[in-house]
Z-matrix of the N, CA and C atoms (Angstrom, degrees):
N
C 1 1.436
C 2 1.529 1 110.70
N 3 1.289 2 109.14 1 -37.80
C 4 1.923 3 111.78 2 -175.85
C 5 1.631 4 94.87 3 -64.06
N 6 1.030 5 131.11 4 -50.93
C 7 1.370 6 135.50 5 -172.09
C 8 1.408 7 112.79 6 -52.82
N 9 1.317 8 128.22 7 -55.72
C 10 1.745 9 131.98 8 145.02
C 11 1.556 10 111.69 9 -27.10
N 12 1.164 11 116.16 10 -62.67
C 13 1.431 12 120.56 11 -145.94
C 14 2.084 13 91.31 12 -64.76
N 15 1.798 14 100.12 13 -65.07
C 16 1.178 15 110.56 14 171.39
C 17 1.402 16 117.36 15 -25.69
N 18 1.137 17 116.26 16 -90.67
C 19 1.922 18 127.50 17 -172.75
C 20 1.650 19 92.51 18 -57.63
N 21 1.252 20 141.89 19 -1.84
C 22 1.621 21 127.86 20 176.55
C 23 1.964 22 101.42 21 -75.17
N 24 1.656 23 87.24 22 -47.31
C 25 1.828 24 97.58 23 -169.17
C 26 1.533 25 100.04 24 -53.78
N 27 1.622 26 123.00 25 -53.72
C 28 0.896 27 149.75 26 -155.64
C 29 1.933 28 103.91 27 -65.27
N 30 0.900 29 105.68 28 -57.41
C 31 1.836 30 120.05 29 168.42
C 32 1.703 31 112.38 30 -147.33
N 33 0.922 32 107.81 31 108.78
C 34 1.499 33 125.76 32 174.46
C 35 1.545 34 117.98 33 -27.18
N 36 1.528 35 109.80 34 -49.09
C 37 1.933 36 132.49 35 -179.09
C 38 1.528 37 71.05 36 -45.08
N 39 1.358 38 160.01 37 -83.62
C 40 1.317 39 149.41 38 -84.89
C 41 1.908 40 90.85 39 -98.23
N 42 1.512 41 115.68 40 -27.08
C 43 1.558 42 119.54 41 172.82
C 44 1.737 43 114.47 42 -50.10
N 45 1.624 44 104.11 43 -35.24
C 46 1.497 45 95.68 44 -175.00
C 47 1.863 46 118.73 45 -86.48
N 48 2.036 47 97.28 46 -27.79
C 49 1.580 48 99.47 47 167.86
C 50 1.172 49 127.87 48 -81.24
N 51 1.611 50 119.21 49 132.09
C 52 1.630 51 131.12 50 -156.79
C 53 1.652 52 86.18 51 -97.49
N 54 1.416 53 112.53 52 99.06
C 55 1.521 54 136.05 53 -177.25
C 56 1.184 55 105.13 54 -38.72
N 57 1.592 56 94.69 55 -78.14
C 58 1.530 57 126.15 56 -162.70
C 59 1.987 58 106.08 57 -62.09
N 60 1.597 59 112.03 58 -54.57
C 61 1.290 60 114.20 59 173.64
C 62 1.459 61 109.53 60 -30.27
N 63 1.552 62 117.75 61 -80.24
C 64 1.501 63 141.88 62 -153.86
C 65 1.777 64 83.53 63 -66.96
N 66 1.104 65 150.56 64 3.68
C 67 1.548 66 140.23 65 168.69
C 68 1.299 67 111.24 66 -102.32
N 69 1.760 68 108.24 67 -29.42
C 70 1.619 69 110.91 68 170.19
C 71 0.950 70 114.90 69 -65.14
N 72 1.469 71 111.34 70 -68.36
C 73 1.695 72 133.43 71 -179.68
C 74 1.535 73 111.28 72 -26.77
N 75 1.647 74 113.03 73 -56.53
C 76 1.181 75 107.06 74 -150.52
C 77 1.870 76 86.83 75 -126.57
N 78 1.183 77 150.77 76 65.64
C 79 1.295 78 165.35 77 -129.74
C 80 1.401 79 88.78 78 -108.64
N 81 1.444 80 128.24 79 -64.65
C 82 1.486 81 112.20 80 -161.11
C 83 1.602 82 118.10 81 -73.98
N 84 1.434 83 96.91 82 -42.03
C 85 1.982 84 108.33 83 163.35
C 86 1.317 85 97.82 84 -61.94
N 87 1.274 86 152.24 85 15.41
C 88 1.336 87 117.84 86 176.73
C 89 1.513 88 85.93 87 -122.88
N 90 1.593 89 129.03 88 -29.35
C 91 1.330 90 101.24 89 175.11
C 92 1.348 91 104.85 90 -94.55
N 93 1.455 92 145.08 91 28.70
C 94 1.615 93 136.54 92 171.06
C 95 1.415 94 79.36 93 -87.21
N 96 1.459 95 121.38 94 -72.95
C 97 1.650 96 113.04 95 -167.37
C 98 1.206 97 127.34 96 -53.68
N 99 1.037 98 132.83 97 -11.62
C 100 1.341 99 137.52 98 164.43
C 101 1.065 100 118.81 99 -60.84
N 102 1.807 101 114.59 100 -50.46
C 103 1.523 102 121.80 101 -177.52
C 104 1.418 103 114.96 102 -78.11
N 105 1.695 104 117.28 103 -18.68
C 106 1.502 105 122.30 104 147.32
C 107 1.258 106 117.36 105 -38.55
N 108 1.531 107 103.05 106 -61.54
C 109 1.999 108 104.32 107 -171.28
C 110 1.142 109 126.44 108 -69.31
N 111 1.667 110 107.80 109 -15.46
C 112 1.234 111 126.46 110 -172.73
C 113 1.568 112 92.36 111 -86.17
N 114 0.757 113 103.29 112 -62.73
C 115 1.967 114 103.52 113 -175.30
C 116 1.227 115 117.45 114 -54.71
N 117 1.039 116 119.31 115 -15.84
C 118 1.900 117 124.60 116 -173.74
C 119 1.906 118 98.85 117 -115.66
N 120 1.221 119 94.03 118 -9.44
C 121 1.787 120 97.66 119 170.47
C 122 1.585 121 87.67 120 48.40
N 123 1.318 122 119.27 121 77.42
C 124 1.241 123 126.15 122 177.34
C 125 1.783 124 110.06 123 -177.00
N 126 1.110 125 107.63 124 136.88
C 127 1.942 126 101.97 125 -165.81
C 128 1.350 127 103.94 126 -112.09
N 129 1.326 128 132.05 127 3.48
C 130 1.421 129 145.78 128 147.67
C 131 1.210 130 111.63 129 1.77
N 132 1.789 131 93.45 130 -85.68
C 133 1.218 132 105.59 131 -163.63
C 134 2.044 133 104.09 132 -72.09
N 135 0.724 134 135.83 133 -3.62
C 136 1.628 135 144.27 134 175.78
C 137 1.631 136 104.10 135 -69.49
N 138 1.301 137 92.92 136 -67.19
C 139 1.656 138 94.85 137 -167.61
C 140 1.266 139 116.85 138 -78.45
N 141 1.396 140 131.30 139 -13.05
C 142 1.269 141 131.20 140 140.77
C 143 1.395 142 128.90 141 -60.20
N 144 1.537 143 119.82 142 -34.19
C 145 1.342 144 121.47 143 152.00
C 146 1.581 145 114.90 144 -39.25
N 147 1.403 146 120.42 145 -69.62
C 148 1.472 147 150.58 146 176.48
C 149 1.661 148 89.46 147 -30.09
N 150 1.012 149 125.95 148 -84.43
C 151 1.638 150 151.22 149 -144.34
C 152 1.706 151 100.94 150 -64.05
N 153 1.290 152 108.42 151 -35.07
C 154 1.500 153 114.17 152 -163.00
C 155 1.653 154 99.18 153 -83.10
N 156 1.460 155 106.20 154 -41.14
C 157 1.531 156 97.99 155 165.91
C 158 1.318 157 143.99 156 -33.18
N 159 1.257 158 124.21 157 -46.49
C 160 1.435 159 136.96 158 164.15
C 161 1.594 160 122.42 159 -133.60
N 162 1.430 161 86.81 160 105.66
C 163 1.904 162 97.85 161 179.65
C 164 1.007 163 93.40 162 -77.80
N 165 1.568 164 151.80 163 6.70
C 166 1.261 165 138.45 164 -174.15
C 167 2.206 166 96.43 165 -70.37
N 168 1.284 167 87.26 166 -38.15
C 169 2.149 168 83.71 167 -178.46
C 170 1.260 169 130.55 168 -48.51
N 171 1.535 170 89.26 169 -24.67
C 172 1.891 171 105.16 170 -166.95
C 173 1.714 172 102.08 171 -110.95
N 174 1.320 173 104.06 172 27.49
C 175 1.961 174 89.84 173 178.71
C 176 1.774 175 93.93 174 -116.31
């Protein structure tokens, strides 16, 4: 929930993505991509992970 609340103040889009859900749900893709973004020192591939989760933000 702190993770929502944080990135909500920060950019608003972050009110419609369920943070914490899409990290349960999908736990092992969320830490393979991480250690992608982390390794390429690049958050690209993260927030496109993030974003693809719920097209409900973008309708």
């Amino acid at each position: 929930m702190w993770q929502t609340l944080l990135l909500s103040r920060w950019k608003p889009i972050f009110n419609c993505l369920p943070v914490e859900t899409l990290i349960r749900e999908r736990q092992q893709e969320y830490y393979t991509i991480l250690a992608v973004a982390d390794k390429a020192a690049d958050s690209t591939a993260f927030v496109e992970f993030m974003l693809r989760r719920d097209p409900r933000c973008f309708k």
